[in-house]
C-alpha positions in Angstrom: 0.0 0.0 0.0 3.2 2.2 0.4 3.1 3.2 -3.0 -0.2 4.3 -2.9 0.3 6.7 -0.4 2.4 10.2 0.1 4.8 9.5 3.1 3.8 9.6 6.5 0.1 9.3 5.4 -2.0 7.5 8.1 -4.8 4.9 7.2 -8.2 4.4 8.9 -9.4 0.7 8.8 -13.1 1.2 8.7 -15.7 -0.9 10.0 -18.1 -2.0 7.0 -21.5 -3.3 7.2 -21.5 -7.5 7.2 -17.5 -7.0 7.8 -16.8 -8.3 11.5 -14.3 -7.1 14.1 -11.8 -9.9 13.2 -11.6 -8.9 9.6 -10.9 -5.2 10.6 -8.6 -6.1 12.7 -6.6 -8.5 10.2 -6.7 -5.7 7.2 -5.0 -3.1 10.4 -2.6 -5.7 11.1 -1.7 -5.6 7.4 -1.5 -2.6 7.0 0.5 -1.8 10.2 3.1 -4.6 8.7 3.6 -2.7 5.9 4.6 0.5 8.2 1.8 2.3 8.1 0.5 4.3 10.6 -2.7 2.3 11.0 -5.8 3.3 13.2 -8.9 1.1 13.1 -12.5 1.5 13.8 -13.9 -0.7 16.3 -17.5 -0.5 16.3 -18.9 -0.6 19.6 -22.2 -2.5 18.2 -19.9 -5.7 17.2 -18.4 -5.5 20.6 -20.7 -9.1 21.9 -19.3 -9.8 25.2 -17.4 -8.5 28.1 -13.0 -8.3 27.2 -13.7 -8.6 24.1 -12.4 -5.2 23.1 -9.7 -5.6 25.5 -8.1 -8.8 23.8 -9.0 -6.5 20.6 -7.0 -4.0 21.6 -4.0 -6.7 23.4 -3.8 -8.2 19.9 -3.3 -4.8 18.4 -0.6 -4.2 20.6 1.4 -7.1 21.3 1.1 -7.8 16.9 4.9 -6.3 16.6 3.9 -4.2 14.2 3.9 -1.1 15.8 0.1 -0.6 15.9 -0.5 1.1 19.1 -4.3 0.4 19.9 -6.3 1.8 23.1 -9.4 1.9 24.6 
């Protein structure tokens, strides 16, 4: 995606309708390997049960890739 974008662009990771949380969080992770800054929308209406945004936002963080995720 690199060449696609002017340097030091960011990307925002939306959350589509019929697309769950696991696929927006696999096209962040992506792009956040690819060195992008990478910032995804987590939809608080596909959040179904309690830590689920917290082992969202764990996976985000501990990926190696530099995506820095918080609640």
């Amino acid at each position: 995606m690199r060449h696609h974008l002017p340097a030091g662009s960011g990307v925002s990771v939306t959350a589509l309708p019929g697309q769950d949380l696991a696929d927006t969080v696999g096209v962040t992770l992506e792009c956040a390997a690819s060195d992008e800054d990478t910032i995804p929308h987590l939809a608080a209406t596909r959040i179904s049960r309690a830590g689920e945004l917290d082992a969202i936002v764990r996976r985000l963080s501990d990926s190696g890739t530099g995506c820095r995720a918080r609640p």
